[in-house]
DRENROLO-455900 format. One record per residue (C-alpha): residue number from 0; x, y, z. Coordinates in Angstrom, 2 decimals. Layout:
BEGIN
    nr        c1        c2        c3
   NUM         X         Y         Z
...
***
This chain:
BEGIN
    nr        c1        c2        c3
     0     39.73    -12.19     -1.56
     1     37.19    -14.28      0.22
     2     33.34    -13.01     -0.73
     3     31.12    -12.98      2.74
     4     27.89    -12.99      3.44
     5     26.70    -11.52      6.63
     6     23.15    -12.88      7.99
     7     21.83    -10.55     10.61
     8     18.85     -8.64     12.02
     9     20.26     -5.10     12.10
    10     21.88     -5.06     15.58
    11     25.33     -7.91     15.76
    12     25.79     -7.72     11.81
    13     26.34     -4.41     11.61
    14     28.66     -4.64     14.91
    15     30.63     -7.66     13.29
    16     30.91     -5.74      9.78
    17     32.75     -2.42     11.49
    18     35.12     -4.75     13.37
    19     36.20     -7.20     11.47
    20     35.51     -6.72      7.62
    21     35.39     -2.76      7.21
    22     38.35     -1.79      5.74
    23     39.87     -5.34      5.12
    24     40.84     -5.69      1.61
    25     41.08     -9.56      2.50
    26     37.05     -9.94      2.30
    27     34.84     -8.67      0.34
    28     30.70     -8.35      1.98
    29     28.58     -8.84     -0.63
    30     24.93     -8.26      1.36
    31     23.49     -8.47      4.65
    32     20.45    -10.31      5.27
    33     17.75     -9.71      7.85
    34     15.33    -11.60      9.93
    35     13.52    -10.82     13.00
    36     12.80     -6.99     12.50
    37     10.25     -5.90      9.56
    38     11.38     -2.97      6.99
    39     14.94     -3.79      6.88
    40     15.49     -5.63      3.63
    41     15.52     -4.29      0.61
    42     17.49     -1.04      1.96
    43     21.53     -0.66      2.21
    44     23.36     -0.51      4.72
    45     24.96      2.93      4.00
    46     28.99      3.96      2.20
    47     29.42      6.51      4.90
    48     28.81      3.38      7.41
    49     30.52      0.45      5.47
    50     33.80      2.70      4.03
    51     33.00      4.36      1.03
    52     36.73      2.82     -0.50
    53     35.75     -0.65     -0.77
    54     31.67      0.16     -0.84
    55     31.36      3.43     -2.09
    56     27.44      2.14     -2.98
    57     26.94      0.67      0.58
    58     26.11     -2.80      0.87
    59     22.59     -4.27      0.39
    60     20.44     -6.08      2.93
    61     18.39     -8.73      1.75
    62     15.55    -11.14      3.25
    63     17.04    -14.00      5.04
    64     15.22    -16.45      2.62
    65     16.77    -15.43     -0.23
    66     20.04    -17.18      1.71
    67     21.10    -19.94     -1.33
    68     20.15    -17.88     -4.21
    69     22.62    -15.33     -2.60
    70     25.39    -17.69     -2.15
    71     24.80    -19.29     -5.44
    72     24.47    -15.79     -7.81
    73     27.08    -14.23     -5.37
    74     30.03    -16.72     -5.53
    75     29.84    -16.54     -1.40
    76     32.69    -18.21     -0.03
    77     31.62    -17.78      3.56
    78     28.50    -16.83      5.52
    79     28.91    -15.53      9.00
    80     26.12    -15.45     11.15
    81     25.40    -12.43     13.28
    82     22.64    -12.06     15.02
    83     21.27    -13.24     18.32
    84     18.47    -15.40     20.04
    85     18.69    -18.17     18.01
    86     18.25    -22.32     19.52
    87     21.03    -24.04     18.82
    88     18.91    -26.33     16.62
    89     17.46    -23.57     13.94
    90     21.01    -22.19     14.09
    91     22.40    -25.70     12.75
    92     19.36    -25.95     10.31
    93     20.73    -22.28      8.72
    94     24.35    -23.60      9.10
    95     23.12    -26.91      7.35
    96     21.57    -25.17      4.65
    97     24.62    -23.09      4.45
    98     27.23    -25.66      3.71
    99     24.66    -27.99      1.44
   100     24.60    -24.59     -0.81
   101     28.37    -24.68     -1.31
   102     29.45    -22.42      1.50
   103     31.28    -21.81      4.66
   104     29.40    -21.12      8.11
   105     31.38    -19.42     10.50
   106     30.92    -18.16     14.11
   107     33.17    -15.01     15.13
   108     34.54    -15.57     18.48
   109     33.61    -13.32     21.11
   110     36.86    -11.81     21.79
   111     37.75    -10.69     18.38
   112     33.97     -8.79     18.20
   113     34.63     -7.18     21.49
   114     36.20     -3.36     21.36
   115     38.38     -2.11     24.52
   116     37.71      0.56     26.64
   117     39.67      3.51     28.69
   118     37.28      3.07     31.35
   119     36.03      0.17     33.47
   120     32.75     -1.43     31.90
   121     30.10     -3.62     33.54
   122     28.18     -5.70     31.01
   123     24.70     -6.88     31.44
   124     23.32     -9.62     29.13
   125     20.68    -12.62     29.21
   126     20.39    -16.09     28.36
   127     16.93    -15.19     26.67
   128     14.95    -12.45     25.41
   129     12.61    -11.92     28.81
   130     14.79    -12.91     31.25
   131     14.38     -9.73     33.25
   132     17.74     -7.66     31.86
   133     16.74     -3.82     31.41
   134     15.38     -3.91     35.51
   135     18.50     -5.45     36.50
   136     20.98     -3.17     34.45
   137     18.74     -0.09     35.94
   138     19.33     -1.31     39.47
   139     23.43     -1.68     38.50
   140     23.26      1.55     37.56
   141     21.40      2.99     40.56
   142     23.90      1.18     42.78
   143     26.50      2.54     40.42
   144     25.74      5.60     40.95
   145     25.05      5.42     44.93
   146     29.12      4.45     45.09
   147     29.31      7.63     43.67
   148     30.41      6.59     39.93
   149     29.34      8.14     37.19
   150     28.06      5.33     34.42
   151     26.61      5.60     30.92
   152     24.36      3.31     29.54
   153     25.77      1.96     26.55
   154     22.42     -0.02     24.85
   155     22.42     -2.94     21.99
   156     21.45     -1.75     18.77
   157     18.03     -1.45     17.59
   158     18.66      0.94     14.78
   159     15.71      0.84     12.48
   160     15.63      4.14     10.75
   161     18.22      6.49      9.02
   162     21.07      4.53      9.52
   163     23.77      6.95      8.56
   164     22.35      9.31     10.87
   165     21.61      7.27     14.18
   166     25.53      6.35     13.73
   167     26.21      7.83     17.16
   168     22.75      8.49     19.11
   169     22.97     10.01     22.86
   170     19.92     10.44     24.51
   171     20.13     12.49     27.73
   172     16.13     13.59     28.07
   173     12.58     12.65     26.72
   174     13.13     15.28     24.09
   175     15.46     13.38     22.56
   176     13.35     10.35     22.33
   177     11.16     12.19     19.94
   178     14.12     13.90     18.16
   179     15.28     10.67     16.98
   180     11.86      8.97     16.16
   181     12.34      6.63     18.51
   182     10.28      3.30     18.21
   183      8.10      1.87     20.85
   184     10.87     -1.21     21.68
   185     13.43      1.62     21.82
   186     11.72      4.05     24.32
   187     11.12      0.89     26.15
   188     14.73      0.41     26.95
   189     16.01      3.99     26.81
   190     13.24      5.70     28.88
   191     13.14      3.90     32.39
   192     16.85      4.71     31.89
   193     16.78      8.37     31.33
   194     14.32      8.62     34.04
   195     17.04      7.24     36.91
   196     19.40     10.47     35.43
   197     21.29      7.64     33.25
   198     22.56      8.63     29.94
   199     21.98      6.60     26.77
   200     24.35      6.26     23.86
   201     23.14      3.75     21.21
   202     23.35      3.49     17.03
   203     25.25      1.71     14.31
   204     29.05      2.92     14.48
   205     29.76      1.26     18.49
   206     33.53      2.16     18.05
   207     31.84      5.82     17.49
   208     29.70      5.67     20.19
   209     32.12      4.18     23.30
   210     35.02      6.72     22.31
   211     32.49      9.35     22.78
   212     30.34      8.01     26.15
   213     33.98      8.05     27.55
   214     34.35     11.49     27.36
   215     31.76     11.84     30.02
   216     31.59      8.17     31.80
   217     34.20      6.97     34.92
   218     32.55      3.75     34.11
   219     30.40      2.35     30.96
   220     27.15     -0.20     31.87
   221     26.77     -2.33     28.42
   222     22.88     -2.93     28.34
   223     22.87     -5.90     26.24
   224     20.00     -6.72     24.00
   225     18.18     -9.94     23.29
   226     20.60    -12.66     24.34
   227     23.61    -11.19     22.50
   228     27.37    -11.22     24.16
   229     28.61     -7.96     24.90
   230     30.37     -5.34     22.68
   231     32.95     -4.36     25.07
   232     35.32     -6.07     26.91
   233     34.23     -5.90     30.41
   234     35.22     -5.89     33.81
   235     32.20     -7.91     35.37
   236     30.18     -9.85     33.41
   237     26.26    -10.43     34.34
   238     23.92    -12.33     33.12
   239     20.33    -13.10     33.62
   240     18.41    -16.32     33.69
   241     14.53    -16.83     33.58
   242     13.11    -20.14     35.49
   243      9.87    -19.44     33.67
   244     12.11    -21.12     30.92
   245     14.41    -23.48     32.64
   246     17.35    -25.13     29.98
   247     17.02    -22.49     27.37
   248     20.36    -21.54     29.23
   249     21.64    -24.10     27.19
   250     19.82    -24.40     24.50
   251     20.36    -20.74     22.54
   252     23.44    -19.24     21.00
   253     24.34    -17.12     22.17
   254     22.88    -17.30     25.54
   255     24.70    -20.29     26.61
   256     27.92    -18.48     25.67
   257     27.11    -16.02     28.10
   258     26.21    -17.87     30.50
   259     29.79    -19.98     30.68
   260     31.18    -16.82     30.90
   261     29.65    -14.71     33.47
   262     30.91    -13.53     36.29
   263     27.80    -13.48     38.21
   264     24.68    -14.95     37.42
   265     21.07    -13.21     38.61
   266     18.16    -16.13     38.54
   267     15.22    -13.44     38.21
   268     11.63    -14.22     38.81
   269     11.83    -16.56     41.72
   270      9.22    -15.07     43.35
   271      6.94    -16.60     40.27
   272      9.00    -19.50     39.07
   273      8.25    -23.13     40.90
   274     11.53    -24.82     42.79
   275     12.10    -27.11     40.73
   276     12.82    -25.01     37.93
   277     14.90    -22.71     40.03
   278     16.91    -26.18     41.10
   279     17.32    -27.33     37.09
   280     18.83    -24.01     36.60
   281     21.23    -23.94     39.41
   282     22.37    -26.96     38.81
   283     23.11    -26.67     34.88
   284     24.96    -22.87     36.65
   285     27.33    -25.65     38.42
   286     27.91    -27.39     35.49
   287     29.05    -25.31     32.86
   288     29.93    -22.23     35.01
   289     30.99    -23.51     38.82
   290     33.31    -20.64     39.67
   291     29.79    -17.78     39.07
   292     28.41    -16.15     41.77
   293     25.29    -16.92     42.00
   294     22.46    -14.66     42.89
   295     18.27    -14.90     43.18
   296     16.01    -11.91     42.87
   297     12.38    -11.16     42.27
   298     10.81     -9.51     39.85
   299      8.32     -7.71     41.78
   300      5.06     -6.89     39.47
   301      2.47     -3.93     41.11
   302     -0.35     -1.89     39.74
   303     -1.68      1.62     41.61
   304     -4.69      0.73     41.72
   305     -5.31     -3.69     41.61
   306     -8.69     -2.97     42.88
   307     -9.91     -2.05     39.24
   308     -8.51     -5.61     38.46
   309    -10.76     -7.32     40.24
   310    -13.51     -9.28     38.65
   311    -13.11     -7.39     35.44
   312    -12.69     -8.66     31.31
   313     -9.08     -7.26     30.57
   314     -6.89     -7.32     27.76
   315     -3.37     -7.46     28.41
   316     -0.77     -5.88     26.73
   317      2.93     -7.13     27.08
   318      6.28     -6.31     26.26
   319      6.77     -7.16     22.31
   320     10.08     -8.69     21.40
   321      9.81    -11.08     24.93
   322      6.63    -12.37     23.37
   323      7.61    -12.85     19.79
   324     11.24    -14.47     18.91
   325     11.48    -14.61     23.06
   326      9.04    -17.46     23.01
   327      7.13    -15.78     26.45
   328      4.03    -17.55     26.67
   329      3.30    -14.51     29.14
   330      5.01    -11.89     31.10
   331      3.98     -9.47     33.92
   332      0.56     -8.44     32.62
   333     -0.70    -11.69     32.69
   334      1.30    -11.88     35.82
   335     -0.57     -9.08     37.11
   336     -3.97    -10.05     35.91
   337     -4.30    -13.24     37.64
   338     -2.75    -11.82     40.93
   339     -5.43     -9.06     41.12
   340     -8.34    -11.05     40.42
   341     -9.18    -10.44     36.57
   342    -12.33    -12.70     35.63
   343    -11.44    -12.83     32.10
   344     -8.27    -12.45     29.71
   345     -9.58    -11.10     26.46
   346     -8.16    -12.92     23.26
   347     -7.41     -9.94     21.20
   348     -6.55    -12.17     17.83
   349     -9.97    -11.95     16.57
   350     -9.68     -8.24     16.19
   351     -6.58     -7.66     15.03
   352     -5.40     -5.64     12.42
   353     -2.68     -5.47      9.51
   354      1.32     -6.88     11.01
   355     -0.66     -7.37     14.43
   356     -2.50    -10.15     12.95
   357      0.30    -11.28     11.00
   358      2.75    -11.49     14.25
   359     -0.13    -14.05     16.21
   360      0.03    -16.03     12.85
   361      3.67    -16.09     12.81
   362      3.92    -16.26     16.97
   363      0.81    -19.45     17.61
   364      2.49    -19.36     21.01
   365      0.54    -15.95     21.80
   366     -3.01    -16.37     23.70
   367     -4.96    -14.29     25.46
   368     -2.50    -10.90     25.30
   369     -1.15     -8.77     22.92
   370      2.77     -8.43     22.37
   371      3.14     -4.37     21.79
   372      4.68     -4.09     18.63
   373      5.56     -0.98     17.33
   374      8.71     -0.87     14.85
   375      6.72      2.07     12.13
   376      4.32      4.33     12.48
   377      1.70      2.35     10.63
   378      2.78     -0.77     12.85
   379      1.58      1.69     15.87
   380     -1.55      2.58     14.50
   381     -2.60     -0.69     13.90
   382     -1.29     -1.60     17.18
   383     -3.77      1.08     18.47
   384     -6.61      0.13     16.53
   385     -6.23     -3.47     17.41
   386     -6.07     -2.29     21.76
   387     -9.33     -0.19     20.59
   388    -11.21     -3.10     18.63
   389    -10.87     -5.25     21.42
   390    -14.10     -5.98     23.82
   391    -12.91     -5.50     27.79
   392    -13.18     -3.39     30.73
   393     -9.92     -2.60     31.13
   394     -6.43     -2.89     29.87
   395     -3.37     -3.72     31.46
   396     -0.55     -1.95     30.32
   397      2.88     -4.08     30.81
   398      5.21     -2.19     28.60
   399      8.38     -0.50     30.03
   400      6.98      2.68     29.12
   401      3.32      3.83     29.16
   402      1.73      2.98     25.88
   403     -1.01      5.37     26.14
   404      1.27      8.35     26.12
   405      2.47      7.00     22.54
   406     -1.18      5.66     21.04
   407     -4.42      6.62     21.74
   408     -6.54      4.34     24.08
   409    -10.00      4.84     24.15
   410    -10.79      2.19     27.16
   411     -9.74      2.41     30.70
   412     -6.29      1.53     31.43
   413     -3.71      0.84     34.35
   414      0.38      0.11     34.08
   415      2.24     -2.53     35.35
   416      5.38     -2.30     36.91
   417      8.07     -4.76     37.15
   418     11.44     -4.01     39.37
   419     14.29     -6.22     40.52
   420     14.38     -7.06     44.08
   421     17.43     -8.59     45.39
   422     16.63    -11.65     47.51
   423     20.52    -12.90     47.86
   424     22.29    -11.72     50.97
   425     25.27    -11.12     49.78
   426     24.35    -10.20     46.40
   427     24.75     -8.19     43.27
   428     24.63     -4.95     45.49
   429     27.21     -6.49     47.74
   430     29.40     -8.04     44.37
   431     29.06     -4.15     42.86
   432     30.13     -2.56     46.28
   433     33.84     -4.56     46.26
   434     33.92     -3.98     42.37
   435     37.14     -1.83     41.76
   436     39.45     -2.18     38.83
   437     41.97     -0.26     37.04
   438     40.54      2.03     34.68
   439     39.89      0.10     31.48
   440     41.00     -3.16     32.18
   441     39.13     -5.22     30.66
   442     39.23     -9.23     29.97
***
């Protein structure tokens, strides 16, 4: 019996866990560990979860740091690294500190991670954090729909809470949102969704959850998360690219896996990204992935009102994760900001509070916005009392949902939009249109 351990961030780990070692009497998981997301070490991941035969005490999670005292105390045979968003070069650091401790490093390969569906599924996934994804899967499913399908979203994980009860989580209205103490990066992804009339099925158990959204589905959308590779064996495979951040298509794992394998390819932004950086990413498209479609699109950023922009001191307040392990040096507020006229971007650094202050001294990259990070409670409230702290006129709210609905704002404030606007003729409303497959093919 081989003794693993599974490095993760609460998302892929998990995923790999239920598919491959649950229930295998050939491995033994000795611990998870976690990076990226705060408050997940130190807990288990649960027996009704992990198979209470071969775990009947669940299986503990542990910091990521802790990675050579855990292979050393634990006897660990192999470590398999699950999680997402990674450069290839601090992936090879972990896998070099891996095999200098004694240890295997293994990679699972896509297709033996991916379950198979009774319906036809359309995947879309990223080369980045940021790229532009969540628009782009909403306008799938809007065209979906139009064609008279009926799809369910089927998100990433982001389960942060109760883990043996957000197992299966659907999410069919706002209501629900609140049921399930959803966190601010969660509504951000579910809500524009359940606004369109998409349902939502996300959690831990994704065997669980695609069995059950094909009860009610003709077709499943897989909203990937961060960079990851899909879940589900799909049908059409998209994948986004950002020319903000031209050759980090090849440069993160495992968003250059993605990228060889889609099926289309959507080069977002254009509208904001410089030609030549549009050009270095076409032309790494032709060499790794020649037989893609290939598609442009903008990502078209508006405010209601941009004349409250003008000439005034504003603090911007962006979408979290695309800031943090995304590596954004900006998104659409800042976007926003300097299209409308702002005379000043506020530096909120010197008044923030608590894990806000500790993300801009883990994230240097961060200047002159604020990354909306709200994984707890008390990670909202300090969120809030950083926003309120802050000396400006206005903010500029860039989330996917509208912040001040979750946490009270005590300065003026305006939203900013962002939706995909096809700029390819034909393109991935054209590519969607001629989509027909047997039901549940597959790859």
């Amino acid at each position: 019996m081989k003794r693993i351990l599974i490095l993760g961030a609460a998302g892929r780990d998990f995923h790999n866990f239920n598919v491959i070692f649950r229930d295998n009497p050939e491995y033994h998981v000795i611990a998870f560990t976690a990076t990226q997301i705060p408050d997940i070490a130190n807990r288990k991941y649960p027996a009704s979860l992990a198979g209470s035969l071969l775990y009947p005490e669940g299986i503990p999670i542990h910091e990521e740091n802790e990675l050579e005292k855990l292979i050393a105390t634990e006897n660990v045979d192999a470590v398999v690294f699950s999680y997402s968003d990674i450069s290839h070069q601090n992936l090879m650091h972990l896998a070099s500190r891996v095999v200098a401790a004694g240890a295997d490093f293994w990679l699972l390969g896509t297709e033996h991670t991916q379950l198979n569906s009774s319906v036809p599924v359309v995947s879309v996934c990223a080369v980045r954090t940021g790229c532009g994804k969540s628009p782009v899967s909403r306008l799938v499913a809007a065209e979906l729909r139009r064609q008279g399908r009926n799809p369910v979203v089927v998100r990433h994980p982001m389960p942060y809470g109760d883990l043996a009860a957000q197992a299966v989580q659907r999410f069919a209205t706002m209501e629900d949102l609140d049921r399930q103490l959803c966190t601010i990066e969660e509504r951000e992804e579910y809500e524009p969704h359940l606004r369109q009339g998409t349902i939502v099925y996300a959690g831990v158990d994704y065997e669980g959850i695609l069995r059950q959204a094909e009860t009610e589905a003709d077709i499943i959308l897989w909203d990937g998360g961060n960079n990851d590779t899909p879940f589900y064996a799909s049908d059409l495979e998209i994948v986004v690219v950002d020319p903000h951040r031209p050759g980090h298509e090849l440069a993160y794992f495992p968003g250059e896996v993605n990228l060889r394998r889609a099926d289309v390819i959507v080069i977002n932004k254009v509208d904001t990204a410089i030609q030549e950086n549009i050009d270095t990413i076409r032309q790494n498209v032709a060499k790794t992935n020649p037989n893609a479609a290939v598609v442009e699109a903008a990502c078209v950023v508006s405010v209601s009102q941009p004349e409250l922009v003008k000439g005034r001191r504003v603090l911007v307040v962006e979408d979290g994760p695309s800031l943090t392990h995304g590596e954004m040096p900006y998104g659409a507020g800042v976007v926003a900001a300097r299209r409308f006229g702002a005379a000043e971007l506020v530096c909120p650094k010197p008044f923030a509070v608590g894990s806000i202050r500790g993300t801009f001294e883990r994230f240097p990259h961060l200047t002159n916005l604020l990354p909306a990070m709200g994984y707890s409670k008390l990670q909202r409230y300090e969120l809030q009392e950083t926003i309120n702290r802050v000396p400006c006129d206005l903010i500029l709210i860039a989330t996917p949902i509208d912040l001040a609905q979750i946490i009270r704002i005590e300065k003026p404030c305006l939203r900013v939009t962002y939706e995909v606007e096809e700029l390819s003729h034909p393109g991935l409303v054209d590519i969607l249109s001629q989509f027909a497959v047997p039901m549940g093919v597959g790859r």
